[in-house]
C-alpha positions as CSV (number, residue, x, y, z in Angstrom):
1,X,59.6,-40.5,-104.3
2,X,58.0,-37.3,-105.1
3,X,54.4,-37.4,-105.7
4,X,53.1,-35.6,-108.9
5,X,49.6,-34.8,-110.3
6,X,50.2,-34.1,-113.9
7,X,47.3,-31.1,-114.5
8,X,47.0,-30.4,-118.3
9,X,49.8,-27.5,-118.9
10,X,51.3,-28.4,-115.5
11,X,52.8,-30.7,-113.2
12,X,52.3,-30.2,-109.6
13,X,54.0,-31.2,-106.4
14,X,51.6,-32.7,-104.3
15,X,54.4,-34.2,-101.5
16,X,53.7,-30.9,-99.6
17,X,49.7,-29.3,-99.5
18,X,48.2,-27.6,-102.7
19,X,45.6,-24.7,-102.1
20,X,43.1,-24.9,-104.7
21,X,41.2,-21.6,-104.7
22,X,37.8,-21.0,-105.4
23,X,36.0,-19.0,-108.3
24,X,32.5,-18.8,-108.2
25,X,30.3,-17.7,-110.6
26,X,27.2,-18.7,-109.7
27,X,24.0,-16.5,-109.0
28,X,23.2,-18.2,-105.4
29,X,26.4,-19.4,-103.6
30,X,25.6,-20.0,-100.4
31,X,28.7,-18.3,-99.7
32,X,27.8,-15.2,-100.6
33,X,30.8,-14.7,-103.4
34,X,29.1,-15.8,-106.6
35,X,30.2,-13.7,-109.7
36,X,27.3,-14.7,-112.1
37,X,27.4,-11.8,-115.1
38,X,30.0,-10.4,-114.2
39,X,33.5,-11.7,-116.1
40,X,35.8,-8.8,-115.1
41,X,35.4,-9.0,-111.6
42,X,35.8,-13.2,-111.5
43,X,38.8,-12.9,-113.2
44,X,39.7,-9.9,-110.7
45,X,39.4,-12.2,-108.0
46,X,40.9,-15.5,-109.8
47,X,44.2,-13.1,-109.8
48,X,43.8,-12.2,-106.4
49,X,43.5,-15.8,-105.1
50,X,46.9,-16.5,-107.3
51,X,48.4,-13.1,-105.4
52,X,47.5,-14.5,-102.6
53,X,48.8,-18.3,-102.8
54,X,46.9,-20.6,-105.0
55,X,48.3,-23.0,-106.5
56,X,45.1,-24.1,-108.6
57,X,42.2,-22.4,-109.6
58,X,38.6,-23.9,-109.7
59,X,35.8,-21.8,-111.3
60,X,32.2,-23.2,-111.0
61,X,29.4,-21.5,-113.0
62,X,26.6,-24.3,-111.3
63,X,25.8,-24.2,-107.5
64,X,25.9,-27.6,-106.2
65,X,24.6,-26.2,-102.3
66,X,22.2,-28.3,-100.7
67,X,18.3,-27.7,-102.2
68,X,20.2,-26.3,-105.6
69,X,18.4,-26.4,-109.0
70,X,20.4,-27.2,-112.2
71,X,21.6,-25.1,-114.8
72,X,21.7,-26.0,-118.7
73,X,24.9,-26.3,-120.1
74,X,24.8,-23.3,-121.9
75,X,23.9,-21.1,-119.1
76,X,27.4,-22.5,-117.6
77,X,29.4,-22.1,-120.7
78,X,28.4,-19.0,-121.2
79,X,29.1,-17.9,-117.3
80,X,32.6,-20.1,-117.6
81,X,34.3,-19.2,-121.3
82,X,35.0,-15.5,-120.6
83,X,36.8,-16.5,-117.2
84,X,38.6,-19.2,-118.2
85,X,40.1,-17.7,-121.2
86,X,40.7,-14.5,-119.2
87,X,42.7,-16.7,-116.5
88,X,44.3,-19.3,-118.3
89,X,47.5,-17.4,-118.3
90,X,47.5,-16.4,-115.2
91,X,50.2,-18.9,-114.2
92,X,48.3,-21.4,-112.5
93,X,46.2,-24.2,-113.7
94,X,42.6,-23.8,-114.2
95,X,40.1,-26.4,-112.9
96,X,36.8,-26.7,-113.7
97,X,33.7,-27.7,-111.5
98,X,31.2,-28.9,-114.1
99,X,29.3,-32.4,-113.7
100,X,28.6,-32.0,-117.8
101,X,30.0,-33.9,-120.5
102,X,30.0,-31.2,-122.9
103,X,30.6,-28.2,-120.3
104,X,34.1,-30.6,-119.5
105,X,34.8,-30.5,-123.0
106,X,34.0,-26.9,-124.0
107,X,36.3,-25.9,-120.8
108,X,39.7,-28.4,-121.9
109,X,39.4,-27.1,-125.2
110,X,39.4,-23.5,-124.0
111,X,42.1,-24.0,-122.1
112,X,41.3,-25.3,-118.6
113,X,43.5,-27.7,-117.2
114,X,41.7,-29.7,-114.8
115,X,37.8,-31.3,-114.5
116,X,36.3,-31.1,-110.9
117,X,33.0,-33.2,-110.6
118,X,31.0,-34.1,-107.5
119,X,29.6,-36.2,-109.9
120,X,33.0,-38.3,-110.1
121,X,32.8,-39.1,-114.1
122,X,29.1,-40.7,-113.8
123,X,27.5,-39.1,-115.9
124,X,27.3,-40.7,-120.2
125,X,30.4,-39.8,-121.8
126,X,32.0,-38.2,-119.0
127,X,35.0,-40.4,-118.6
128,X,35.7,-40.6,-122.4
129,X,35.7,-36.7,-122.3
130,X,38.5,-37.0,-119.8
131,X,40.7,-40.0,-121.8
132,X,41.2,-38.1,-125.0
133,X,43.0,-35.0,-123.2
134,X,45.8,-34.6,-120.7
135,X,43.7,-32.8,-118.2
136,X,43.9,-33.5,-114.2
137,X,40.6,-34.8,-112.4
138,X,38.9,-34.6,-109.3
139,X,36.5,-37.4,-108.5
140,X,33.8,-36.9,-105.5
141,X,31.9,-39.2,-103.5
142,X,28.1,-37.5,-103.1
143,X,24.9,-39.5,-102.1
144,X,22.4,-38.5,-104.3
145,X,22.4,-35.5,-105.8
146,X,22.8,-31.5,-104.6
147,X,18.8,-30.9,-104.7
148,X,18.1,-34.6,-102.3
149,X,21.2,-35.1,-101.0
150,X,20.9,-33.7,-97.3
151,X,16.9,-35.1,-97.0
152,X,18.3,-38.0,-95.5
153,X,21.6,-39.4,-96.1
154,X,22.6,-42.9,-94.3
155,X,25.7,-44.7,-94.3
156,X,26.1,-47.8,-92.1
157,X,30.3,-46.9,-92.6
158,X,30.8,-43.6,-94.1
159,X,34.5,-44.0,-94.3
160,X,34.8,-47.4,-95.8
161,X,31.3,-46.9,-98.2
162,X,32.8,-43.6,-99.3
163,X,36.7,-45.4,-100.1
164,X,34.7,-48.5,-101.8
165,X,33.1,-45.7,-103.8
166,X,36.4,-43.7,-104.9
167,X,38.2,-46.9,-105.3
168,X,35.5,-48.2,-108.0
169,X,35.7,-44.5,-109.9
170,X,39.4,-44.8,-110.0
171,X,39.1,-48.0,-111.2
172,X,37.1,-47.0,-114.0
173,X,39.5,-44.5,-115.2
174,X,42.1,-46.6,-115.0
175,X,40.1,-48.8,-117.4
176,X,39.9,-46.4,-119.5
177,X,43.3,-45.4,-119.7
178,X,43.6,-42.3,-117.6
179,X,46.8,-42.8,-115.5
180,X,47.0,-42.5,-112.1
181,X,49.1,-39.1,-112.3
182,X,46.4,-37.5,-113.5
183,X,43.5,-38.4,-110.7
184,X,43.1,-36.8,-107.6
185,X,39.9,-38.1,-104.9
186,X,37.6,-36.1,-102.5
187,X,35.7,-38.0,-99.9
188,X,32.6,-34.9,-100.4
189,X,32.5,-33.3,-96.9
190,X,28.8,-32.1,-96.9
191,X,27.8,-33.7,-100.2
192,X,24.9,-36.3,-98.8
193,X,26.1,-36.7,-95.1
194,X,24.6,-35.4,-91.9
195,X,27.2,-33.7,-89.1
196,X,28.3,-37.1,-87.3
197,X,29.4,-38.3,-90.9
198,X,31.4,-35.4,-92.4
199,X,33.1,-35.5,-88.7
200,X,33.9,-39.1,-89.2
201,X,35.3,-38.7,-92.4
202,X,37.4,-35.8,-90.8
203,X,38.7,-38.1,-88.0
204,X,39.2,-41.2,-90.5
205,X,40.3,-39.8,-93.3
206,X,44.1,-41.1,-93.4
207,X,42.4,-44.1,-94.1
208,X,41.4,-42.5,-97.6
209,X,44.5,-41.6,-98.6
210,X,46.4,-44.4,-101.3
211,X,50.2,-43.4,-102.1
212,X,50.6,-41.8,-105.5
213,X,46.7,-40.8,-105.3
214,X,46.5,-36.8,-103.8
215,X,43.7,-36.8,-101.8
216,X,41.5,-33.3,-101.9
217,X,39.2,-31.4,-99.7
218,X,37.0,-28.9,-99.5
219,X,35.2,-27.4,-96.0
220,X,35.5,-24.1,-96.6
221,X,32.4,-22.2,-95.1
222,X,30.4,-25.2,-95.3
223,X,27.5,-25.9,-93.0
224,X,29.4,-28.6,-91.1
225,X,31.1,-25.5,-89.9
226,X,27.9,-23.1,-88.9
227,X,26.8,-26.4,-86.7
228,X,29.6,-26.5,-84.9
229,X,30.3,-22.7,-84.3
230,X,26.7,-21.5,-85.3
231,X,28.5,-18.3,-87.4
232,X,27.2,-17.6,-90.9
233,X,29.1,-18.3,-93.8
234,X,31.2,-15.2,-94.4
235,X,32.1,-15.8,-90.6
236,X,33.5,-19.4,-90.7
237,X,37.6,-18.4,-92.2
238,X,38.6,-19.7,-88.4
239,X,36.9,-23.1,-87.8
240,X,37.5,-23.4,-92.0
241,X,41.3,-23.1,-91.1
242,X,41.5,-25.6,-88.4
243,X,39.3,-28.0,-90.4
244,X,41.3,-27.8,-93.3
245,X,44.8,-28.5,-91.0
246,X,43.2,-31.6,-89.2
247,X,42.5,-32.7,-92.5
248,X,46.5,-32.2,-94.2
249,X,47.8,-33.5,-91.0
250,X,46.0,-36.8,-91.8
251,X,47.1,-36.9,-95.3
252,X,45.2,-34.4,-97.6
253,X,47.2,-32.8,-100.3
254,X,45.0,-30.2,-101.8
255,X,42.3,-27.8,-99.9
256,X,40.1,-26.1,-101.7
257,X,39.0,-23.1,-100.2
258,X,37.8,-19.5,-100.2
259,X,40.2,-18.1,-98.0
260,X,43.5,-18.8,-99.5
261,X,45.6,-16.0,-97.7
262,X,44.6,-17.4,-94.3
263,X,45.0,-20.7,-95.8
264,X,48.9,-20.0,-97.0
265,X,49.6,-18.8,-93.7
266,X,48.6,-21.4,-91.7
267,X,49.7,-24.3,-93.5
268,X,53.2,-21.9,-93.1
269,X,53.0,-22.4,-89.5
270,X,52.0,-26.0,-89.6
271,X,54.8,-27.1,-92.4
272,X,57.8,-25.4,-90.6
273,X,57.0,-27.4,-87.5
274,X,56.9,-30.5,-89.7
275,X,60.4,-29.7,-91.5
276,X,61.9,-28.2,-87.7
């Protein structure tokens, strides 16, 4: 049967990998492609990433890097409106990385499809937020939070304390009567978790995935990366590709990413050997 993820305005095909693409409007991405006060040229690049592949767009107006301070929720309304109504026809649907109640709700009802939280739903209010629309949502595992997070995370089983963890926030939704069409899960690669257990995860992770349940990802030009190869950021498209595959051959459905073009045309490659 043909998997679905129902995303506000759309309904996606998740059977074969989704490239989420990355917006950032932040003032201090650690990736060096943050678009904070400056609208036109986000939604410049939201357009290209659909040009170039996407099949989802996520805009995030917060940094969640390691060490990063929070911002109030009108600083990231005010960074995320102008985008997200400049996008929202652009064909694709528009996700949202907010952990904010009210940031959530000020995005759905401007027209954003889909809530993104590292948070997964914790926070008060979260979850009802996400119940009373139609909107797609991604819920993350993190230990602790962005500005503590990599002091010293510990796990005595990351994969099996991280799939306890999803399997309770899913639960919750459920509970609340979000259907399962409408949740996808990401295991946090980086979010509270040292080399050894984003590289576990990586190796494990088909035992994350539950049928009917797209399971999403996100390595792009994370540290995890610069350990391994010891290349900066801007300089980590390669490793980010072969990361991202290793993670689709073991069962992800959605990569989110800065490099979509590269992306597209790997998972090209990769799919036509599958379907030869």
């Amino acid at each position: 049967m043909t998997q679905r993820f129902h995303c506000g305005r759309f309904v996606l095909n998740a059977e074969r990998p989704l490239i989420m693409g990355i917006v950032n409007l932040t003032d201090d991405s650690f990736s060096g492609d943050g678009h904070a006060g400056n609208a036109a040229a986000a939604i410049e690049h939201g357009l290209r990433q659909a040009e170039a592949g996407a099949h989802i767009l996520d805009i995030g107006a917060e940094s969640t890097r390691p060490g990063a301070e929070s911002v109030s929720a009108q600083q990231e309304i005010d960074r995320l409106l102008p985008v997200v109504e400049g996008l929202r026809y652009c064909g694709l649907p528009i996700s949202v990385d907010t952990l904010k109640p009210e940031v959530m709700r000020t995005a759905l009802n401007a027209g954003a499809d889909m809530i993104n939280d590292i948070h997964a739903l914790r926070a008060p209010g979260a979850v009802e937020v996400i119940a009373a629309s139609n909107a797609g949502v991604c819920l993350m595992h993190m230990q602790g939070e962005p500005g503590t997070m990599q002091q010293e995370p510990h796990y005595e089983d990351v994969v099996a304390e991280v799939a306890g963890f999803l399997a309770e926030r899913v639960a919750a939704l459920e509970m609340a009567g979000v259907p399962l069409n409408r949740i996808c899960v990401d295991p946090g690669f980086g979010f509270g978790k040292t080399l050894e257990h984003n590289l576990a995860l990586l190796r494990r992770l088909d035992e994350l995935v539950v049928p009917g349940l797209p399971l999403l990802v996100g390595m792009s030009r994370k540290s995890m990366l610069g350990l391994l190869t010891g290349r900066a950021a801007p300089e980590r498209v390669y490793a980010g590709i072969a990361a991202h595959l290793m993670a689709v051959e073991r069962g992800a459905r959605i990569v989110r990413v800065h490099d979509v073009a590269a992306t597209r045309d790997a998972l090209a490659v990769l799919q036509a050997v599958e379907d030869f």
